[in-house]
C-alpha positions in Angstrom: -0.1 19.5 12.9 0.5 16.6 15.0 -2.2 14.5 16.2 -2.4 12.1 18.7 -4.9 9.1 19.2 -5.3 7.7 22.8 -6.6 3.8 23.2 -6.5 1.4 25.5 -5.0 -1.4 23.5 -4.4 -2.8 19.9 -6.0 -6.2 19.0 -9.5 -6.9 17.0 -12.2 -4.1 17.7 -13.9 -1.4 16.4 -12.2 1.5 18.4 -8.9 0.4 16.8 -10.0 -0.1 13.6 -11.1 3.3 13.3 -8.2 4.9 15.1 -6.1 3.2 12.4 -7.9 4.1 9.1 -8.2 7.4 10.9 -4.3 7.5 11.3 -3.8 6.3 7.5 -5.9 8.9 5.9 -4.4 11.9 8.0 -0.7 11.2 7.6 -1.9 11.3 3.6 -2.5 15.3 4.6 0.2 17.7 4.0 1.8 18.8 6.7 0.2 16.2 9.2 1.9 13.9 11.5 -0.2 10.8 13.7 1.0 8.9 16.3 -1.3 6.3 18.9 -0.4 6.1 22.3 -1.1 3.2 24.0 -2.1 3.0 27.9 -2.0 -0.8 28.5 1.6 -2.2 27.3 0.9 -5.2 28.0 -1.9 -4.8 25.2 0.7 -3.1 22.5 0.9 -6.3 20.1 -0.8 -5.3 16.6 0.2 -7.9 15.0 -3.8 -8.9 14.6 -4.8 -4.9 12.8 -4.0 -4.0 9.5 -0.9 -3.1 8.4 0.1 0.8 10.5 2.5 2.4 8.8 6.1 2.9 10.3 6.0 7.2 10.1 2.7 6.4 12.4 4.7 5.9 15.4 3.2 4.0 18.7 3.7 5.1 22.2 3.5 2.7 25.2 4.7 3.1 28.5 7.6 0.5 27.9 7.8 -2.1 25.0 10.0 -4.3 27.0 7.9 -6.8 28.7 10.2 -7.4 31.4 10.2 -4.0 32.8 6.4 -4.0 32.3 6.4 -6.9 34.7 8.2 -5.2 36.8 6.1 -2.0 37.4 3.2 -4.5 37.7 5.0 -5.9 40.5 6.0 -2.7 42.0 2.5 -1.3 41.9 1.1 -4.9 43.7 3.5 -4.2 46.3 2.4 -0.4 47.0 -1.0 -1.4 46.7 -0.6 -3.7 49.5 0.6 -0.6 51.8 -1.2 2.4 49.9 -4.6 0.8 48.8 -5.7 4.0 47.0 -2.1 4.6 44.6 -2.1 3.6 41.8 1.6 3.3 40.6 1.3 1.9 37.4 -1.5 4.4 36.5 0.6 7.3 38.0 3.8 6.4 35.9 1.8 6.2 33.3 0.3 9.2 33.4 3.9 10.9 34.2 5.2 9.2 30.8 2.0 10.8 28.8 3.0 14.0 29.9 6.3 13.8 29.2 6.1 12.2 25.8 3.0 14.8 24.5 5.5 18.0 25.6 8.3 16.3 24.1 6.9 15.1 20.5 5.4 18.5 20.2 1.7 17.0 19.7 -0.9 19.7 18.8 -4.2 17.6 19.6 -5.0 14.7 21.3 -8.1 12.4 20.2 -9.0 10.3 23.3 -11.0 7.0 22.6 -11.5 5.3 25.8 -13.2 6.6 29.3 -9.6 5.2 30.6 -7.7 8.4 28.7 -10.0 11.1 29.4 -8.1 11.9 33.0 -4.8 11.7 31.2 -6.2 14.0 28.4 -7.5 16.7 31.0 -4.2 16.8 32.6 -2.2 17.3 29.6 -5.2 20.1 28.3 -4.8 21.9 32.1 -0.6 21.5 32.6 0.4 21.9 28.8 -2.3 24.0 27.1 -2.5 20.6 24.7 -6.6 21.2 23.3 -8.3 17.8 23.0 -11.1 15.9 21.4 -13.3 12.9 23.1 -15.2 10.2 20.4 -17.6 8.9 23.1 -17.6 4.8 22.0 -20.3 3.8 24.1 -18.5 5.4 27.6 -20.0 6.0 30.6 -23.3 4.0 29.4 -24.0 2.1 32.6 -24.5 5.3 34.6 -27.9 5.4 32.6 -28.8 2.6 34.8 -30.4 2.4 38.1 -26.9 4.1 39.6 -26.8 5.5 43.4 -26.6 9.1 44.0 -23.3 8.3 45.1 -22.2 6.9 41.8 -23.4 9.9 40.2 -21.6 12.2 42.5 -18.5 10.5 41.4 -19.0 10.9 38.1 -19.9 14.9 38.5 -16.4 16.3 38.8 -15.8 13.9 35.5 -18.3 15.1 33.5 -17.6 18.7 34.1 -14.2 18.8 33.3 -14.9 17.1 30.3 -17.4 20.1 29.3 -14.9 22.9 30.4 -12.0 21.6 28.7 -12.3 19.0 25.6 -12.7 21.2 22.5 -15.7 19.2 21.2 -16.9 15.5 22.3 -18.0 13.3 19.6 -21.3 11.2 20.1 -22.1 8.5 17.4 -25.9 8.7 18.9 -28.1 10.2 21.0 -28.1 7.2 24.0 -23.7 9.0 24.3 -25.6 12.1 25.8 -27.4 10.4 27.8 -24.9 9.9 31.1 -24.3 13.6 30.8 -28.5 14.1 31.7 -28.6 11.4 34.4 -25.7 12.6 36.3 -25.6 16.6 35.8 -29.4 17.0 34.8 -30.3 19.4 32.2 -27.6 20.8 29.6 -27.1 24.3 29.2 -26.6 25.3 25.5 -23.3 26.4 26.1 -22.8 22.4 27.2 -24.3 21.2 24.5 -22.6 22.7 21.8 -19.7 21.1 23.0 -21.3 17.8 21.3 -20.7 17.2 17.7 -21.9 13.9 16.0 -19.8 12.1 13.7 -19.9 8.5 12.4 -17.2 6.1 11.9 -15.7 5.7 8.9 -14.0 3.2 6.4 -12.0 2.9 3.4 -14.4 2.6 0.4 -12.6 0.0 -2.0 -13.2 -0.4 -5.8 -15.9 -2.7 -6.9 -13.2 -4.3 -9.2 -11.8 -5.6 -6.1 -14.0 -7.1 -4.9 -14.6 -11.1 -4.5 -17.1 -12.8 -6.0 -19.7 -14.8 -3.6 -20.1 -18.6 -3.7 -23.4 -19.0 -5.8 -23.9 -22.8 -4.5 -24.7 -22.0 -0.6 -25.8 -19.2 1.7 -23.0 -17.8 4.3 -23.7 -16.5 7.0 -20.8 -14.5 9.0 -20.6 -13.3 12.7 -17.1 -10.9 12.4 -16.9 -10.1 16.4 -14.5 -10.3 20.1 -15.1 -13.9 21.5 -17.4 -12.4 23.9 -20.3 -14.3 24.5 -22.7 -10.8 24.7 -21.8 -11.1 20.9 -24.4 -13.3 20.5 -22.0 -16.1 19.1 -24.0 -19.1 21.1 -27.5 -17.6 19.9 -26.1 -17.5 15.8 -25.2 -21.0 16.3 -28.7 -21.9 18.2 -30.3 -20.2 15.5 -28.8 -22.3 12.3 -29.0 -25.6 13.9 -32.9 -24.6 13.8 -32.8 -22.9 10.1 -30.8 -26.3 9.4 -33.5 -28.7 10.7 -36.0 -26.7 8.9 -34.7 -26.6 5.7 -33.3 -30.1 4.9 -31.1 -30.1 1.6 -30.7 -26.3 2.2 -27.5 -25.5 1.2 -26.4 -22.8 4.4 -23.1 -22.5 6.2 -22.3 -20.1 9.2 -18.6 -18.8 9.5 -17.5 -17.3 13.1 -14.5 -15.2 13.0 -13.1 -14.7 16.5 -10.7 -16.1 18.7 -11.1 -16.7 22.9 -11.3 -19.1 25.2 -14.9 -18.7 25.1 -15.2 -19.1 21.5 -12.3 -22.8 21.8 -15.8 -24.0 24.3 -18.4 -23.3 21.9 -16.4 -25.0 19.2 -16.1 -28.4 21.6 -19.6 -28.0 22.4 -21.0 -27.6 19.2 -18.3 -29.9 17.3 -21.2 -32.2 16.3 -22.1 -29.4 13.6 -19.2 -29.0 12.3 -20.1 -29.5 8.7 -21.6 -26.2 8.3 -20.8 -24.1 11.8 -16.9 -23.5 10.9 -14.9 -21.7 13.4 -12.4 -19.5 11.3 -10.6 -18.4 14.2 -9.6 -14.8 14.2 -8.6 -12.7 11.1 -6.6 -9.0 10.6 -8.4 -8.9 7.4 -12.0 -8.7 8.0 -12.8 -7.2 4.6 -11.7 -10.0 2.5 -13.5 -12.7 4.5 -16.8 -10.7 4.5 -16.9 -10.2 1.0 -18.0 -13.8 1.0 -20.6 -13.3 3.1 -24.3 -13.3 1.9 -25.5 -12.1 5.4 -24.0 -10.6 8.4 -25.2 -11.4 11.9 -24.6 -9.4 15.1 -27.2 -10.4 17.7 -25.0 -8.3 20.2 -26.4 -7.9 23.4 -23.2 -6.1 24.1 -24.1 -3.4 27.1 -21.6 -0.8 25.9 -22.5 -1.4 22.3 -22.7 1.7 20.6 -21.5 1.6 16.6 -19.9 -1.8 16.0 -17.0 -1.5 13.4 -18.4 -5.4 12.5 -21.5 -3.4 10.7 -19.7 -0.9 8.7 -17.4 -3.8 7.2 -20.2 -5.7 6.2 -22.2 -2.7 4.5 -18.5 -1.8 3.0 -18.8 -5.5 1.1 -22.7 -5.2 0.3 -23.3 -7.4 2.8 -26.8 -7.0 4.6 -27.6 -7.5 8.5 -29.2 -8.7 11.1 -28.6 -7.4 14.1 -30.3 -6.3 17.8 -31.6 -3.1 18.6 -28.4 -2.1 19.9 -26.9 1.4 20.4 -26.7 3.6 16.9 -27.5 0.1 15.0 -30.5 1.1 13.7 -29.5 4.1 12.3 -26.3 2.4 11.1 -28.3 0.2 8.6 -31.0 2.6 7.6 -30.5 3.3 3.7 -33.1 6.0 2.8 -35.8 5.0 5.2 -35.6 1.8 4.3 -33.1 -1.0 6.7 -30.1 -3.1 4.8 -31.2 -5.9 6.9 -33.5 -6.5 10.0 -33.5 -5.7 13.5 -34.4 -8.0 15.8 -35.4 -8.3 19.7 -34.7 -9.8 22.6 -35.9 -12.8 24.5 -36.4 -12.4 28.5 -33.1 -12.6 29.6 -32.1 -9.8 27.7 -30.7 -12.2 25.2 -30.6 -11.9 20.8 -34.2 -14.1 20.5 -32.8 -16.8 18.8 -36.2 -17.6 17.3 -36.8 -14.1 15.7 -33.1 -14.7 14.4 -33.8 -18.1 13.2 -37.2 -17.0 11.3 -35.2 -13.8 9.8 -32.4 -15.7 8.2 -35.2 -18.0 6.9 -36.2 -15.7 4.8 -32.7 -14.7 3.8 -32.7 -18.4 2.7 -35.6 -19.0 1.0 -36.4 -15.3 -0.9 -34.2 -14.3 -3.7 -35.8 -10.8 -4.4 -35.7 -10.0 -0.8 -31.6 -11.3 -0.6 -30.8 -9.3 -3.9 -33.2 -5.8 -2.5 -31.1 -5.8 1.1 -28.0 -6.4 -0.7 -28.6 -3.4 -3.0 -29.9 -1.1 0.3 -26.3 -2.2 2.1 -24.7 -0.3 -0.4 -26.6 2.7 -0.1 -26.6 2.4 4.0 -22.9 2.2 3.8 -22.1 5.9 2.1 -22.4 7.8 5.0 -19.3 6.0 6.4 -16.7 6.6 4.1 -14.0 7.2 5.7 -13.2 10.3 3.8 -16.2 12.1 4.8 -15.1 11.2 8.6 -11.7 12.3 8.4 -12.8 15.8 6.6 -15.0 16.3 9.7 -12.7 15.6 12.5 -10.0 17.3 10.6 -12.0 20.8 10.4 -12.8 19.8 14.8 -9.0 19.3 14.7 -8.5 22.3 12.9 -10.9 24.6 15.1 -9.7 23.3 18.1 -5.9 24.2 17.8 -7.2 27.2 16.5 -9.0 27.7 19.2 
C-alpha cells in the first residue's frame, strides 16, 4: 500500500505535525510505503519538523529554487495577458498527476482545501481513491457569505461527496459549510463523514523532564500570528505580575515572525520573566517544562491545534478560548484539564479572564496538581496509535473499495 499525504507546506504547525507522526507510524506497517507531496516549493524546507525519515520520500514541484523562480515569473507574465490561468497551479497540477501514476500511489490523504481539486482530478482521471481530514477548511463560509459565494462553493462540495472515500471532521462546526452551502445532508452524504482526532506519539514517563520547582512557567507553543493570542498572554502576566509581587512566574513564547521580533521590542522592558525562545522543532522537550499551557487563539480557522495535544502529551494543563474542537480536546471524563475562557468585544482572548485564571494557577497548589493529573487522562484519546489504526482501516476500505 502506498500512501500519499497532500499539504501545503512544511514548517511549525499542527497539519504537518500530524502528517509527519502519521507518516512515521505507517511506514512501521508491513508492506506500507508514505510519501508527502508538497504544493508550495517554495515552502519545502523542513528543516524546522522533526526528523522525516529518508524512505518517506517528499514530492515538490521542483527543489531547485531557481527554476521555481522561474515558473513564478512565467506565471506573472501570463497572468498579465490571461488573468484567469493560473500557470503555476496548472503545472502543478500536471506534475501531481504525473508523479501519483508514476510512484504507483494507492491513496491519497489530502490536508488542505488547496489539494482537494488536485485530489478530485487524480480520483476522476486515474481511479486513485482519496481521503479529506477537514483542518478547519471552508470555515468562513459559515459566515454571513453571499449567495454567490455559496454557489461557488456548490460544485466543490459536491464533488467532494461523490468522490473522496470518507472526509474526516475533528468536530461538528467541519460539517457545518457542507449545511450552509448545500442545505440539508442526505444520509447517503453523511456517511461519507467519519470523525477522527489527531494523534501523537505517547513517550515513556521515564523520559520525561522534571519541572523547575522554584517558579511557575507558563508556555504559549504557536505560529507568530498575532490571532494566537501572543500580545493578550503577555498583557495578561504583566497584570498577574503586578498582582503578585515576589511571585515567582515566568512566561516562555516559542515562535518566530516578524510579528513576534515587534512584540519582543515592545515589550523588552519585561524581559526578566517574558522570554522570547524563538522557534523550536522540538516542541515536546520544551513543554515538558511547562506548568501551564496557554492558547488564547482567536485563530478563525482554528479547529484542533496540535499546540494542545503536545501539552496534554507532557501533563501540562490549559487555558485556552472557546475555539473550534478545544473544549472537547481538554475534556478528561467530564471534567476540563484546564479552563476555557471568553472573549472581550473585539472578539479578542479577554485578557482579564486570562489574567484571573492563571492567578489561580499561581496561587492553588491542589487545583495546579488536580489539572495536571486530568491532562493526562484528556490526553489518551490522542495517541497516535489509536489514530493511525483508524485511518489505516479508512485507508484500507477505501482501496478496497
Amino acid at each position: 500500500m502506498h500512501i500519499l499525504f497532500y499539504i501545503s507546506r512544511f514548517g511549525i504547525g499542527g497539519i504537518q505535525t500530524f502528517v509527519i507522526q502519521m507518516a512515521k507510524e505507517l511506514i512501521k506497517k508491513e508492506g506500507v510505503k508514505v510519501s508527502i507531496f508538497c504544493h508550495y516549493p517554495e515552502l519545502i524546507d523542513n528543516s524546522q519538523n522533526e526528523v522525516i525519515p529518508p524512505e518517506i520520500e517528499i514530492f515538490t514541484l521542483s527543489k531547485n529554487k531557481d527554476k521555481v523562480v522561474w515558473v513564478n515569473r512565467i506565471r506573472n507574465i501570463l497572468y498579465k495577458i490571461y488573468p484567469n490561468f493560473d500557470f503555476k497551479e496548472w503545472l502543478t497540477t500536471r506534475y501531481f498527476l504525473m508523479k501519483i501514476k508514476k510512484e504507483q500511489v494507492d491513496l491519497i490523504h489530502n490536508n488542505i482545501e488547496l489539494g482537494d481539486y488536485n485530489v478530485y482530478r487524480a480520483c476522476k482521471e486515474l481511479n486513485i481513491p482519496y481521503i479529506t481530514t477537514l483542518h478547519g477548511a471552508y470555515k468562513e463560509i459559515t459566515k454571513s457569505s453571499s449567495q454567490e459565494e455559496k454557489d461557488k462553493y456548490k460544485p466543490v462540495f459536491n464533488d467532494l461527496l461523490s468522490t473522496a472515500a470518507n472526509i474526516v471532521y475533528l468536530s461538528s462546526l467541519n460539517i457545518k459549510p457542507f449545511e450552509v452551502v448545500l442545505g440539508s445532508l442526505k444520509e447517503v452524504q453523511r456517511e461519507k463523514f467519519v470523525r477522527v482526532f489527531n494523534g501523537l506519539n505517547l513517550f515513556k514517563k521515564e523520559d520525561m523532564l522534571a519541572k523547575p520547582k522554584d517558579k511557575i512557567i507558563f508556555g504559549l507553543v504557536a505560529r507568530g500570528v498575532h490571532h494566537k493570542g501572543w500580545e493578550e498572554a503577555i498583557l495578561a502576566i504583566i497584570e498577574l505580575k503586578k498582582q503578585s509581587q515576589g511571585m515567582p512566574i515566568e512566561l516562555r513564547l516559542y515562535g518566530a515572525s516578524d510579528y513576534l521580533d515587534e512584540l519582543k521590542e515592545k515589550y523588552k522592558t519585561y524581559k526578566d520573566f517574558i522570554l522570547f525562545c524563538g522557534a523550536t522543532n522540538e516542541p515536546i522537550k520544551v513543554v515538558q517544562e511547562f506548568t501551564v499551557g496557554l492558547l488564547p487563539t482567536y485563530l478563525p480557522q482554528e479547529e484542533m491545534p496540535f499546540t494542545i495535544i503536545e501539552y496534554l502529551a507532557c501533563q501540562v494543563p490549559v487555558i485556552a478560548t472557546n475555539k473550534g474542537a478545544i473544549p472537547e480536546m481538554l475534556d478528561a471524563g467530564g471534567d476540563i484539564a484546564g479552563e476555557i475562557i471568553g472573549f472581550d468585544t473585539n472578539g479578542h482572548a479577554c485578557v482579564q479572564e486570562l489574567m484571573k485564571t492563571m492567578c489561580r494557577f499561581v496561587e492553588d497548589e491542589n487545583y495546579r496538581s488536580e489539572k495536571t493529573l486530568l491532562a493526562a487522562l484528556a490526553f489518551e484519546k490522542f495517541n497516535i496509535k489509536n489514530t493511525v489504526k483508524e485511518y489505516y482501516n479508512l485507508y484500507q476500505k477505501a482501496i478496497n473499495q
